[in-house]
C-alpha positions as CSV (number, residue, x, y, z in Angstrom):
1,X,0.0,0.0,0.0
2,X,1.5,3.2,-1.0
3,X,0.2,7.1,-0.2
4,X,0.6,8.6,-3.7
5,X,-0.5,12.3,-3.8
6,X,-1.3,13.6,-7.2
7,X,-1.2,17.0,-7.5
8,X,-1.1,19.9,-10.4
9,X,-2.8,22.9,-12.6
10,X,-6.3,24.2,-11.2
11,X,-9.2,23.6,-13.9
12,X,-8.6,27.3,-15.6
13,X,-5.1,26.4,-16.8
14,X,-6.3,23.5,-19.1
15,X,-7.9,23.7,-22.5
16,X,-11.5,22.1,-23.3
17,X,-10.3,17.8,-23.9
18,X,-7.4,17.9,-21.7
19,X,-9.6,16.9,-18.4
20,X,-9.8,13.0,-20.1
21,X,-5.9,13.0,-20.5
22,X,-5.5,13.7,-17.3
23,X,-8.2,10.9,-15.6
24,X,-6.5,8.6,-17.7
25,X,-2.9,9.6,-16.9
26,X,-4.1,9.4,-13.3
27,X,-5.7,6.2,-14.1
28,X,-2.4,4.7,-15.2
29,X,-0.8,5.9,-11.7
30,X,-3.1,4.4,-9.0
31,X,-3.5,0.7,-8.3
32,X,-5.7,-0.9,-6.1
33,X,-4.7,-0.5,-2.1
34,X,-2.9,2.8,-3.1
35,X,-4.3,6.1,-0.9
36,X,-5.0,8.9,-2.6
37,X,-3.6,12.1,-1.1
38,X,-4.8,15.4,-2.3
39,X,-5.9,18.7,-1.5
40,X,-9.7,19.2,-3.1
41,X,-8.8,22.5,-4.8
42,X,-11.7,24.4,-4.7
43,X,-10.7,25.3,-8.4
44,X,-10.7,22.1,-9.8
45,X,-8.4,20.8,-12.1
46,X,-6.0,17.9,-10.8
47,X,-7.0,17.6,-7.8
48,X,-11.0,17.0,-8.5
49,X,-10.4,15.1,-11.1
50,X,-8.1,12.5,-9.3
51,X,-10.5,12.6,-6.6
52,X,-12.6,11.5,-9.1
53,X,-10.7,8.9,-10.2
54,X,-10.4,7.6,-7.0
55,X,-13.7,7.2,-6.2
56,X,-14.3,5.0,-9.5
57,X,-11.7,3.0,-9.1
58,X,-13.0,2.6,-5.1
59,X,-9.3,3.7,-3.7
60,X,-9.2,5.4,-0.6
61,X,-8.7,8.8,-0.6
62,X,-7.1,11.1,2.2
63,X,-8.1,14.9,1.0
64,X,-6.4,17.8,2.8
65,X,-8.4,20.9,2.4
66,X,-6.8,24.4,3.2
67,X,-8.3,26.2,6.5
68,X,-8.0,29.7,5.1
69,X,-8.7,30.6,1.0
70,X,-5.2,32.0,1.3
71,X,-1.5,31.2,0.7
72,X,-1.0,30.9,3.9
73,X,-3.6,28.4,3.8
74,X,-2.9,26.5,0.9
75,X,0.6,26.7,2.0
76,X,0.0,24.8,5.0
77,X,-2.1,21.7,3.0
78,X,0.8,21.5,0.9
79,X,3.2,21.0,3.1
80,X,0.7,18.3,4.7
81,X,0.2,16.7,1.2
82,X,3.6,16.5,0.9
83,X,4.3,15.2,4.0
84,X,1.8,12.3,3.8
85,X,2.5,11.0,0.6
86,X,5.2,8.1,-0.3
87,X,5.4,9.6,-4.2
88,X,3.9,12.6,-5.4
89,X,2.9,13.3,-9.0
90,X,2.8,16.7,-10.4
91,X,0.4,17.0,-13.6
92,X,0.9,20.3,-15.4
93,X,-0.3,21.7,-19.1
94,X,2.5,22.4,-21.2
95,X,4.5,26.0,-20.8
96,X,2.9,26.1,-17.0
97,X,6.3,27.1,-15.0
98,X,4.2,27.9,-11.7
99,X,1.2,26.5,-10.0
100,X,0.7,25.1,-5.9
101,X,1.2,21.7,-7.8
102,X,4.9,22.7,-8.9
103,X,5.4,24.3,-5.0
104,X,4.1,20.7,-3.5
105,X,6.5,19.3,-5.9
106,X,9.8,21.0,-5.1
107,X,8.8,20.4,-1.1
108,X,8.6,17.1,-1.2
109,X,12.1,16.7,-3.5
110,X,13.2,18.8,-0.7
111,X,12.5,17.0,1.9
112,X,13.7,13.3,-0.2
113,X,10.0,12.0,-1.1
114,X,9.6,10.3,-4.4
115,X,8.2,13.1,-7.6
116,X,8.0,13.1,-10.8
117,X,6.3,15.9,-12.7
118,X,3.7,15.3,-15.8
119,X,3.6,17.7,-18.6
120,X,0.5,16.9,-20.8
């Protein structure tokens, strides 16, 4: 059983199709007896949509949501995300240089969990 946290762009940063790419990219990362971690961005993008995911493939799912609708919040779930996951992937659109997916990222490298970043 691993924690994989799966992380990346908010809805508005992806173009009308590119929401099936990334279920099935997600698809292709979870297995059965993984846990899901994520942070159910209130903007959806990757986060929903691996929620989603999630739930049809029946994983469990551990969702940190931010206490404030503020860096400081979202800074705190991150760090959280980060902290609770064995891997973490990063799912980005193409050209996308900064997002809370890419600052999860670079925490957890920084503090020697498993990442790998997604460009679709």
């Amino acid at each position: 059983m691993k924690r994989i946290a799966i992380v990346g762009a908010s809805g508005s940063h992806w173009k009308e199709g590119d929401k099936e790419k990334v279920k099935k990219t997600i698809r292709g990362l979870l297995k059965k007896g993984d846990i899901l971690v994520s942070g159910g961005c209130p903007f959806r993008g990757v986060d929903i949509w691996a929620e989603e995911v999630a739930s049809e493939m029946r994983i469990e799912q551990a969702i940190f949501l931010p206490k404030t609708n503020n860096w400081s919040g979202y800074k705190a779930r991150n760090i959280r995300i980060a902290r609770e996951c064995d891997m973490l992937y990063d799912i980005e659109p193409k050209g996308r240089v900064r997002s809370g997916g890419i600052w999860t990222m670079n925490y957890a490298k920084d503090i020697g969990k498993d990442v790998k970043q997604i460009i679709l």
